[in-house]
C-alpha positions in Angstrom: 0.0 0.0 0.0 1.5 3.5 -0.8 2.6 6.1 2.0 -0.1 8.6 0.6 -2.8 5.8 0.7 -2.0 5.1 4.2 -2.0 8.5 5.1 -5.5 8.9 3.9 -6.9 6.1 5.4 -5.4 7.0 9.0 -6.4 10.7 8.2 -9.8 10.5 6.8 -11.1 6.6 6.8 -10.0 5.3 10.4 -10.9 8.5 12.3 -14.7 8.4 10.8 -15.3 4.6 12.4 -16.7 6.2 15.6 -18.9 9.3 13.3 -20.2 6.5 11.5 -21.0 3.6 13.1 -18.5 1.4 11.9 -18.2 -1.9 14.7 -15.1 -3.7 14.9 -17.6 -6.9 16.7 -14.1 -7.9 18.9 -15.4 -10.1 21.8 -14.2 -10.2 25.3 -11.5 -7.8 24.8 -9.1 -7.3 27.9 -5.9 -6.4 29.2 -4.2 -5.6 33.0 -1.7 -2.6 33.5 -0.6 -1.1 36.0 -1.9 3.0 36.7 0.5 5.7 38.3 0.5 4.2 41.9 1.1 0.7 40.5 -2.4 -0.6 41.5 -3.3 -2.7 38.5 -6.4 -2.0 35.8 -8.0 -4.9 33.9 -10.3 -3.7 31.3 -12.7 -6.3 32.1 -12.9 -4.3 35.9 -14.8 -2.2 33.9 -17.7 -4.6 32.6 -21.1 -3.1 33.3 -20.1 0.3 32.0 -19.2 1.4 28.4 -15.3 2.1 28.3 -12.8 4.3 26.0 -9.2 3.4 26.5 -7.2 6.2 25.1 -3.6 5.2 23.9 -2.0 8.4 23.8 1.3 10.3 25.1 2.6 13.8 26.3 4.8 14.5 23.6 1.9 14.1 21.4 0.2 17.1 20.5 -2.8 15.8 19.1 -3.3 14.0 22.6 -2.5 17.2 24.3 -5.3 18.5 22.4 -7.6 15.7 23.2 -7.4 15.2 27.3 -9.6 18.1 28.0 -12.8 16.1 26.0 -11.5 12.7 27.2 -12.2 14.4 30.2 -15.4 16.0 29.6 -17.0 12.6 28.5 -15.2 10.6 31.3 -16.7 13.6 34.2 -19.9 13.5 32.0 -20.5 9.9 31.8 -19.9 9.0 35.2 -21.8 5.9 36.5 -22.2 4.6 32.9 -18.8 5.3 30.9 -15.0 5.5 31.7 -12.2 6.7 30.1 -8.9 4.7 30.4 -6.0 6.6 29.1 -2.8 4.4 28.5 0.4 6.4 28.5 3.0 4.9 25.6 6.2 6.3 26.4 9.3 6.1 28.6 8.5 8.5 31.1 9.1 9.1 35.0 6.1 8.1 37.3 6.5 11.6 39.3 7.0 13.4 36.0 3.9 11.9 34.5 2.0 12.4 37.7 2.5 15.7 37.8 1.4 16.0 34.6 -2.1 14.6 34.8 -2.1 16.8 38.0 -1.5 20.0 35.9 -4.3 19.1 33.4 -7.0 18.5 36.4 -7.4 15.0 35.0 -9.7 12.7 36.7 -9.9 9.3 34.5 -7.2 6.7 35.5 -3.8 7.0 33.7 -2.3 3.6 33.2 1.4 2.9 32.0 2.0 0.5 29.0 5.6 2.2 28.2 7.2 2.9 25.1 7.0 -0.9 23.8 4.0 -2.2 25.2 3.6 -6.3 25.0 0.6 -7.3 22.8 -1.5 -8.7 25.5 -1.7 -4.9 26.8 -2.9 -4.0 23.4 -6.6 -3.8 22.1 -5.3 -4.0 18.6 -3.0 -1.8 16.3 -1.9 1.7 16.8 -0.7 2.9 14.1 -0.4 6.6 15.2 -1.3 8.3 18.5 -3.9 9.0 19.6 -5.7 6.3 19.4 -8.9 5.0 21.1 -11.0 1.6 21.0 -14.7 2.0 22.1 -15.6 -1.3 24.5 -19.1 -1.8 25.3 -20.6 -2.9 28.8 -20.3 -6.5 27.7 -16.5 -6.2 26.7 -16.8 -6.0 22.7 -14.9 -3.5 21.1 -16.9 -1.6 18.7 -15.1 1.3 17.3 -11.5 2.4 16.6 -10.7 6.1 16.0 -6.7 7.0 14.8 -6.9 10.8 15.8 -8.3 12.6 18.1 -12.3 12.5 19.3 -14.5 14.7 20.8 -17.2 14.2 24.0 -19.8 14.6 22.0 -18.6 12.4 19.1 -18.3 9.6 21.9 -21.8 10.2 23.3 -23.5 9.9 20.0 -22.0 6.7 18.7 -23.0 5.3 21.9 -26.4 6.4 21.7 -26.5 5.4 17.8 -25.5 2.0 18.8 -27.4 1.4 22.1 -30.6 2.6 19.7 -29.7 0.6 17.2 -29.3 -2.7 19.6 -32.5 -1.4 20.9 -31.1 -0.6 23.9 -29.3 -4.1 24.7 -25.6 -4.5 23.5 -26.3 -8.4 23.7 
């Protein structure tokens, strides 16, 4: 595949799978990593609620731009959604604390490093940031390369709870 095909299709394809519905149908998706104080996260800790995990980084600055509407739809969804951030990068605990400090952030961080293993991956990243939309029942149902918005969250998850009728099952 050519570099400029690629590029479009991380540009403009990928980023339109949560805008448009597109499901990935990945079953009983999970992974364990450990979060800033070393207390470790399983994805499937989360069943019961609808869950982004955000791969993302602070050199990035497309996931710079990002955290404050990870964080809107995390403080916003409380109770029925979470946002899991996964840093991916060599980085100082204390530094990244601070860090999440400084930008008020209220999700759980967790630490996959530079070179995660594949076991602590939901799939591919081909570029940062990148999120994976998990349902209640653990099925991964979108994948957005780039960044996303609270709002473009909300409504994929109100497109696909309506079209399910409701039940993700």
């Amino acid at each position: 595949m050519s570099r400029v095909r690629k590029f479009l299709i991380s540009c403009c394809v990928l980023p339109l799978a949560i805008a448009a519905g597109v499901a990935l149908a990945t079953d009983d998706a999970d992974f364990t990593l450990p979060d800033l104080d070393g207390q470790l996260h399983s994805l499937s800790d989360y069943r019961g609620k609808w869950v982004l995990v955000n791969y993302w980084a602070t050199w990035c600055p497309p996931c710079l731009e990002e955290l404050p509407e990870l964080e809107t739809f995390h403080a916003d969804s409380a109770g029925q959604a979470v946002v899991l951030g996964v840093n991916m990068e060599s980085i100082e605990h204390a530094k990244l604390r601070g860090f999440v400090a400084d930008r008020l952030l209220s999700f759980p961080i967790l630490v996959a490093g530079e070179r995660p293993d594949r076991d602590q991956l939901l799939g591919p990243i081909d570029g940062m940031p990148t999120s994976y939309l998990v349902t209640p029942e653990g099925k991964i149902v979108a994948r957005q390369v780039g960044q996303v918005t609270a709002e473009a969250i909300s409504g994929f998850i109100d497109r696909y709870e309506n079209a399910r009728g409701g039940d993700d099952t």
